[in-house]
C-alpha positions in Angstrom: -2.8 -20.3 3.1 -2.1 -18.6 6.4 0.7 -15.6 5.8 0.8 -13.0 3.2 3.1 -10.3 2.6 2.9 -7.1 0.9 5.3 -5.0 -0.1 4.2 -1.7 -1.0 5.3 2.2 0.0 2.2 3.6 0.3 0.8 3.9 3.5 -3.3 3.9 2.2 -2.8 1.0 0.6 -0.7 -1.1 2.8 -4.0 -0.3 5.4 -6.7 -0.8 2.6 -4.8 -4.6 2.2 -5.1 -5.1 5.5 -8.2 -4.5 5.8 -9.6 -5.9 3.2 -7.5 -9.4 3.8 -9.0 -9.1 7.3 -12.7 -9.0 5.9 -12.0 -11.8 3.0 -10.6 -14.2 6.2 -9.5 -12.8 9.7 -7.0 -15.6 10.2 -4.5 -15.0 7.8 -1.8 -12.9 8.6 -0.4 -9.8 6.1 3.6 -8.8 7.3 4.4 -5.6 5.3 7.6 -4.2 4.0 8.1 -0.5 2.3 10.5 -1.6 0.1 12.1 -4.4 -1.4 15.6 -4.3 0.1 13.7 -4.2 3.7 11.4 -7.3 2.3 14.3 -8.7 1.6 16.2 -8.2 4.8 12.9 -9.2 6.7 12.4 -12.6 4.6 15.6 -13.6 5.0 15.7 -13.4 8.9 12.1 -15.2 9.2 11.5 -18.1 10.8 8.0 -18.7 9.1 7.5 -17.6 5.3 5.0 -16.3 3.8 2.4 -18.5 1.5 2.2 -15.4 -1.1 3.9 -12.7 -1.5 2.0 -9.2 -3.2 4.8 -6.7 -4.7 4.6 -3.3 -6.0 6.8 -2.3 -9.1 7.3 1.5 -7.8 9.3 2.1 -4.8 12.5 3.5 -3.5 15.4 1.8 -2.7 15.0 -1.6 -4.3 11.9 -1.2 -6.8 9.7 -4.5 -7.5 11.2 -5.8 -10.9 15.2 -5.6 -8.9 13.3 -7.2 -5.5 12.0 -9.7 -8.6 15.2 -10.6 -9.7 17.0 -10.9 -6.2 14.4 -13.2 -4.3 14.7 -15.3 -7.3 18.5 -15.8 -6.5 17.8 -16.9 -2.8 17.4 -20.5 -2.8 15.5 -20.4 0.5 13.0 -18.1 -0.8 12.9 -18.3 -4.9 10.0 -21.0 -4.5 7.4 -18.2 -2.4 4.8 -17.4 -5.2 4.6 -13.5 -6.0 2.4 -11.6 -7.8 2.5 -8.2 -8.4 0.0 -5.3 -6.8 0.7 -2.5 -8.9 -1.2 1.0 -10.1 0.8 -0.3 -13.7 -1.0 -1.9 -16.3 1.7 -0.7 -18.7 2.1 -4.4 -21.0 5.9 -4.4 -20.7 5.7 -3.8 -17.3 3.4 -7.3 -17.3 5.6 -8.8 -19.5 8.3 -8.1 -18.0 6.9 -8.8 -14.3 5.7 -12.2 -15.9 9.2 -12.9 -17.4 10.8 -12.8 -14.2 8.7 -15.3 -12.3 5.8 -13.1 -11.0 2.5 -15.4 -10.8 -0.2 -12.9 -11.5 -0.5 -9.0 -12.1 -3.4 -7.2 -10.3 -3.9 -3.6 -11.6 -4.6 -1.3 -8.2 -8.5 -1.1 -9.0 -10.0 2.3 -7.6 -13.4 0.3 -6.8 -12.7 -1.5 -3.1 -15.5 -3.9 -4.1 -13.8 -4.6 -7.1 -10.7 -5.2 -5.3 -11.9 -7.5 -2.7 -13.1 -10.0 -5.4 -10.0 -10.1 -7.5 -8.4 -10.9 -3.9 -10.7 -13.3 -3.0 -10.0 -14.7 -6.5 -6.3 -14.5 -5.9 -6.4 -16.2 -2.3 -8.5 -19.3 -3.9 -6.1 -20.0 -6.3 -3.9 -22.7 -7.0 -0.2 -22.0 -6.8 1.1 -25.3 -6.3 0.4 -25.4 -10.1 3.9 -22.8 -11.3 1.5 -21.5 -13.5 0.7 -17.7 -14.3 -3.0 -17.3 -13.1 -5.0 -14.4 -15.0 -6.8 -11.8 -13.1 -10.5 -11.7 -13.9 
């Protein structure tokens, strides 16, 4: 794995990522977007796609479950595994995430420790597998 992307409008957590991708393995590379419609518009026009893709559900202009349901209509870029990166843990949001193609759900932790092993867990993971993978 050597690109990421997150998509995600909040500014704290787009840095936290980042930083905290940067600790797991400095050589991986995490492209961010605000929104889906400008993840969308970015992925379409790259020249090298990302290995995994980390959505959030709430955002303006094209919210995760609608960026979900559109990337999964791109041929060039319905195979990218996502998972979603979410302060949700709502079950039909899961279900529903899950139901359209999302890989995995990780619930925002508030505990950064926390959160840097359920990434670590996350980056060791098998996605060549189409399965879901649960979040320990």
């Amino acid at each position: 794995m050597n690109k990421l992307f997150l998509i995600d409008d909040d500014e704290d957590d787009l840095f936290l990522f980042n930083d905290l991708i940067e600790s797991i393995n400095p050589t991986l590379h995490c492209d961010t977007a605000t929104n889906g419609r400008i993840a969308l518009d970015k992925l379409k026009v790259s020249t090298s796609l990302p290995d995994l893709i980390f959505l959030d559900l709430n955002m303006p202009v094209m919210n995760g479950f609608d960026f979900l349901i559109r990337i999964k209509s791109e041929n060039a870029l319905s195979k990218i595994p996502i998972g979603i990166y979410s302060t949700s843990n709502i079950v039909n949001d899961i279900e529903l995430a899950k139901k359209l193609g999302a890989r995995f759900f990780l619930t925002k932790p508030n505990d950064l420790q926390v959160l840097q092993k359920k990434l670590q867990q996350i980056l060791s993971a098998d996605f060549t597998t189409g399965e879901y993978i649960s979040i320990t």
